[in-house]
N, C-alpha and C positions, 0 to 999 in steps of 0.2 A: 226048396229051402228058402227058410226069408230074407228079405236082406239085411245084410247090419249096416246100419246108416249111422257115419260121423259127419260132422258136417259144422264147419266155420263160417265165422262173419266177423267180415272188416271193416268198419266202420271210420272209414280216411276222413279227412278232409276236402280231398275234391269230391268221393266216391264211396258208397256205398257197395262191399261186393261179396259176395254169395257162393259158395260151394258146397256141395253136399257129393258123397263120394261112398260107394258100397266096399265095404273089405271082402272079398275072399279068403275063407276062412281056412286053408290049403295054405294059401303061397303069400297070406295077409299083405297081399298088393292093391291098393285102394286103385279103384276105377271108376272115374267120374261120372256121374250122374247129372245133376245138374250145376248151372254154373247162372247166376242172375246180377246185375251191377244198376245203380242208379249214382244221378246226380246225391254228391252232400252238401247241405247247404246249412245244416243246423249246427256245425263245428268249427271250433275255432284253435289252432293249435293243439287239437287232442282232446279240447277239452269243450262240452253242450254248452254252445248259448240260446239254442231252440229246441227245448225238448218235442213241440208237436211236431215239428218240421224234420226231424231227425228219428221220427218214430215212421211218419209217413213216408220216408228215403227209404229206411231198413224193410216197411214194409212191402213196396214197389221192388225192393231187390229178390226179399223173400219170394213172392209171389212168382216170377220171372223163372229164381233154379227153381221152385217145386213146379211149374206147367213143365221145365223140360227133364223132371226127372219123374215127373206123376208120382210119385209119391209127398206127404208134409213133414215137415222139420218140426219135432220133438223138443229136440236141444241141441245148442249149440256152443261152441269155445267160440270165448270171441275176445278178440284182439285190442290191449290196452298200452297207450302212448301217450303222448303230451309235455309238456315240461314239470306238471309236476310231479315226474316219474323219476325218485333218487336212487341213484346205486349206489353202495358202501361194501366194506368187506369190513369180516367182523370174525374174530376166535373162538373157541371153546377147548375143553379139556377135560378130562375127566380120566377116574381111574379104571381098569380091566378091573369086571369082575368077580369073571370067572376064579376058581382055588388055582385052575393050571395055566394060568394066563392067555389063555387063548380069546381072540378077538372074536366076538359074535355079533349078530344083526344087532342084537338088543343093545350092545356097544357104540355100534356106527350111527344110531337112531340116538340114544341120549347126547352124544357127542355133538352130533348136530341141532338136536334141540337148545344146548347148552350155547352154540355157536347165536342159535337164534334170537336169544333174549336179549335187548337190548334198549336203551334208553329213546323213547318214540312219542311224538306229541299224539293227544290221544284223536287227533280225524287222521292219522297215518295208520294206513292197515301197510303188512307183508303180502308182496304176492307172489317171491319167487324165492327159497334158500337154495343157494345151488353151492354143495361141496368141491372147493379147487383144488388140495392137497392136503393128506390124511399124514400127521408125524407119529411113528411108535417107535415111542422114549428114544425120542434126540433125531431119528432117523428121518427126514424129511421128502417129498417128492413121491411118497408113497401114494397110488391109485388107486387099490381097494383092498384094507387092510385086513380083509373079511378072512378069518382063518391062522392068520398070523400072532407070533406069541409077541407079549409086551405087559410092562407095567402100567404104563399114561400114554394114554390114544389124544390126539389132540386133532383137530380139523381149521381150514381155514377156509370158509363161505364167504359166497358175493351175495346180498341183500338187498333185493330191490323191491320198492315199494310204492304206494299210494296217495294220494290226498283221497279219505274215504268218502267225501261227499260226491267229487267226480264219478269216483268208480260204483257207486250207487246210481247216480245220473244214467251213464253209460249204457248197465246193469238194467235197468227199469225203460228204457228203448228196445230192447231184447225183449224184456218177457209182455208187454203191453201189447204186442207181435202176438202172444198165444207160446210163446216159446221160453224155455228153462235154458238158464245160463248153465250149462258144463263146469265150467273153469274161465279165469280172466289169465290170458297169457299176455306179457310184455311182447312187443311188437318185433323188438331186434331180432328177440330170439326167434319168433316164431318162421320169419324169412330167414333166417342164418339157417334152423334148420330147412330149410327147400330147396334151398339154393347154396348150399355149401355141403363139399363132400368129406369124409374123414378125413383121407388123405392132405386137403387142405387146412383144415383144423389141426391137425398133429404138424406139419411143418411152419405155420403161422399166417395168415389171413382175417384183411379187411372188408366186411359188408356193410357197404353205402346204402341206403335206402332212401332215393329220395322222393319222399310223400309230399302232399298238395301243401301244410302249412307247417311240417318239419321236415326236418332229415335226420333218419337214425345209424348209427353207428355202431358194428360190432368187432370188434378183434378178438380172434381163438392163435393160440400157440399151445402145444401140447395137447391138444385133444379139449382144452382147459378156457373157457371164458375169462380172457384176462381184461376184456375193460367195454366199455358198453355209454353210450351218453345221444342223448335228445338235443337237436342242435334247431333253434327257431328260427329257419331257413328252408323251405323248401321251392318246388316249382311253381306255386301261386305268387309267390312275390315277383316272378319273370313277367307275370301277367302284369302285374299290378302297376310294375316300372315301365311297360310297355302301354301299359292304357293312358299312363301321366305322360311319357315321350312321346306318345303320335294325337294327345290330348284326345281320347277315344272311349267307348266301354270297352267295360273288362271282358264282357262278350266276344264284342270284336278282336279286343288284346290277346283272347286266347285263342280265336280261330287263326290271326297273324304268328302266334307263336308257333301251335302244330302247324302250318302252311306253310311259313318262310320262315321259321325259329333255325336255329345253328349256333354254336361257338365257333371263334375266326379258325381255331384245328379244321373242322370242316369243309373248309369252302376257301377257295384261292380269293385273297383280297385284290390282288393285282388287277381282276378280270373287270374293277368299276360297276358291277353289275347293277341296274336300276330295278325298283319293285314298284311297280302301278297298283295301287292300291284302293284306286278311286271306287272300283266295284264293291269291296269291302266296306269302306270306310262310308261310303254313300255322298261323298264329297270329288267333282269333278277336277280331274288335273293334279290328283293328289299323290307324287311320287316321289322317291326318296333313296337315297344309295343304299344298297344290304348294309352295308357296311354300318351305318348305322344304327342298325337295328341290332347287329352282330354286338357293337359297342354294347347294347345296353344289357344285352344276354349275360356277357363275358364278365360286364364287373359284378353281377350277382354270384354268378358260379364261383369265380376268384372269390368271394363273402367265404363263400361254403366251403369251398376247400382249402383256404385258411385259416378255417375253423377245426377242420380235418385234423390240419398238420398238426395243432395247437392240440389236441387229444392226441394226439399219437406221441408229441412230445410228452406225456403224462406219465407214460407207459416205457419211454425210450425205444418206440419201434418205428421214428421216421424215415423209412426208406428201408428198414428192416423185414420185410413179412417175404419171406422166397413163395410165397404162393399167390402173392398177389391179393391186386383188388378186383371186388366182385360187384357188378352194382345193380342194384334193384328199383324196383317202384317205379310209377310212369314215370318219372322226371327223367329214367337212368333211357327212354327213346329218343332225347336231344340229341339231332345229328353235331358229330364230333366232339362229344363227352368222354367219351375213349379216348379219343387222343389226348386232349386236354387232362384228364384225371392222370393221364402217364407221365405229360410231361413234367405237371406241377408235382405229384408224387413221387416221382421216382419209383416206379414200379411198375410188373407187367398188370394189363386192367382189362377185365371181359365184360359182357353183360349176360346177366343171372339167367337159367332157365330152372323151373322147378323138375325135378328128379324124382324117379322112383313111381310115376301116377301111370294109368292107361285109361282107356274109356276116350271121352272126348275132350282129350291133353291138349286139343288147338285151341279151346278157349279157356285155358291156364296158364298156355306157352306166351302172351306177355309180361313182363318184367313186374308190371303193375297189382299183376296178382300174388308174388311171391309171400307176403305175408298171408293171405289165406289159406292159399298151399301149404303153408308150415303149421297152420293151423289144425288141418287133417293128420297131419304126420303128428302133430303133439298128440292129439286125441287117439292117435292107433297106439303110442308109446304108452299112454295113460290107461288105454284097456283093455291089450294084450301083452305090456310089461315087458318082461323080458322073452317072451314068444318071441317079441320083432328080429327079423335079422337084424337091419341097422340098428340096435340099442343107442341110441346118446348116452353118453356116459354124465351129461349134466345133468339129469331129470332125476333125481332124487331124492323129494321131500314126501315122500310117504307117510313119512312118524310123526310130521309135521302136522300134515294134512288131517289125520287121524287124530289126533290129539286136537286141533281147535273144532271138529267135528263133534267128538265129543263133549266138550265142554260147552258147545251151544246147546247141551238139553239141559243145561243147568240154566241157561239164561232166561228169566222174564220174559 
């Protein structure tokens, strides 16, 4: 049998990175295949400022999973971020149209269509209508009203969208590759789904992701995406303050960060410890207290996760989520971020591993990958449907999907 090949690309800030993953068409458990990563150097907050230098990354990554899965990559979902990525919630309503009032697909699909239309400058495209709670007539907190009698179906959707010149940028990196874009998935989601399990989603939970020139942010209660935002903050700026503090390249700044990088949570300050740096730095006699360096880690992350609190105040859930925070992306390997993220949040905090994959899961198993991971999982959601056992209950724009499908053979 052949294989069926899905397959993500995430196109970071610091990293370029690549998976491709066979489904078994039985127990539809994706098993990895290959897995390829390069430096990114042609991005800048989510967003191209080197298209050739950003084609040649995505290329050198491609190449990399297809030597170790021997087979080529077709198409791919690939992961969309940046700041100018808005999220909104937005209604519809409409009447049942059946004679016996019963609620049908073809109800749940105009209803969200009607939810989707909305006042948009025209380089903003949609790239996600995700339904959070279906009212029939009056009744609210409804799930899937599929079946159920009523006069006025009403829905209320989270809308998140694009600047459409970036996401053509992005878009045209992909396919100059030899490869067809799938689908553009927002980044939150794509790690929330990897790395967060129902159980957590249904009692409430926050996913940190922190990427090389953002950090993204998701909170689920009820099964339900209640709020989602792009925060321009991530583990490149540690570099950045760290190449201006020891007057150094960013080169260096980031080998001193993975090497001797920590929040003061990590490491006892008491102990005075001294870091000889001379070898690094290529400058003789050049030594300096941790503690200092800890200084300059600390007040970035304190940046960011008082940017946390401030979205979570949005929502009224600071210190509220019983399930905790989950953290992703390389930033989430800074020794003593776990501690630090509990203290200042007030809540219990792990770090992310992606779920549900097998094959060669040890080069997925860091944190940094979890938005690709979630990438195969959208893309098994997307073409075996409700086959999946884990269904997401947010992935629902079918009618959507079909409908502007359409109406591109009308277009010029």
């Amino acid at each position: 049998m052949r294989p069926y090949l899905i397959s993500g690309i995430d196109i970071g800030n610091a990293q370029v990175k690549v998976v491709m993953a066979n489904i078994d068409r039985e127990t539809l458990m994706p098993e990895i295949l290959g897995v390829g990563s390069a430096f990114s150097n042609g991005l800048r907050r989510g967003m191209v400022v080197d298209m050739e230098e950003t084609i040649n990354d995505v290329h050198s990554a491609i190449q990399r999973a297809e030597a170790m899965a021997g087979v080529k990559i077709k198409k791919a979902y690939l992961s969309v971020s940046g700041l100018h990525v808005r999220t909104q919630v937005s209604r519809g309503v409409i009447a049942v149209s059946r004679a016996d009032q019963e609620i049908s697909q073809n109800d749940i699909d105009r209803v969200i269509q009607a939810a989707s239309v909305i006042s948009m400058p025209a380089n903003r495209e949609i790239l996600h209508v995700i339904p959070r709670n279906y009212i029939v007539d009056g009744t609210e907190c409804v799930k899937n009203p599929l079946g159920m009698k009523g006069v006025r179906l009403e829905v209320e959707v989270f809308i998140i969208d694009g600047l459409s010149p970036y996401l053509r940028n992005i878009t045209k990196c992909i396919n100059e590759n030899g490869v067809e874009v799938a689908e553009l998935v927002y980044s939150p989601l794509a790690a929330a789904l990897s790395v967060l399990e129902k159980s957590q989603k249904e009692y409430g939970v926050l996913n940190i992701d922190f990427g090389g020139g953002t950090s993204n942010l998701t909170v689920f209660e009820e099964a339900d995406l209640l709020h989602s935002a792009v925060l321009p903050i991530g583990s490149k700026h540690i570099t950045n303050d760290l190449a201006v503090a020891l007057r150094t390249s960013l080169d260096i700044a980031e080998r001193i960060k993975l090497e001797h990088g920590s929040t003061s949570e990590g490491e006892d300050l008491r102990k005075r410890e001294i870091l000889d740096l001379s070898e690094l730095i290529g400058e003789e006699n050049f030594v300096l207290p941790k503690k200092q360096l800890i200084r300059v880690i600390d007040a970035r992350i304190h940046e960011i996760l008082d940017m946390v609190g401030d979205e979570l105040k949005k929502v009224s859930k600071n210190g509220m989520l019983p399930a905790g925070v989950v953290l992703s992306g390389g930033g989430a390997n800074l020794p003593g971020l776990v501690s630090l993220v509990k203290e200042r949040l007030r809540l219990p905090v792990k770090i992310a591993k992606p779920v549900n994959f097998k094959g060669v899961t040890d080069n997925i198993s860091d944190p940094s990958f979890s938005v690709v991971a979630g990438l195969i999982s959208w893309g098994l959601d997307r073409e075996f449907g409700s086959a999946k056992p884990q269904d997401p209950q947010f992935l629902k724009e079918g009618f959507l999907r079909k409908t502007m499908d359409w109406l591109k053979n009308f277009l010029p």
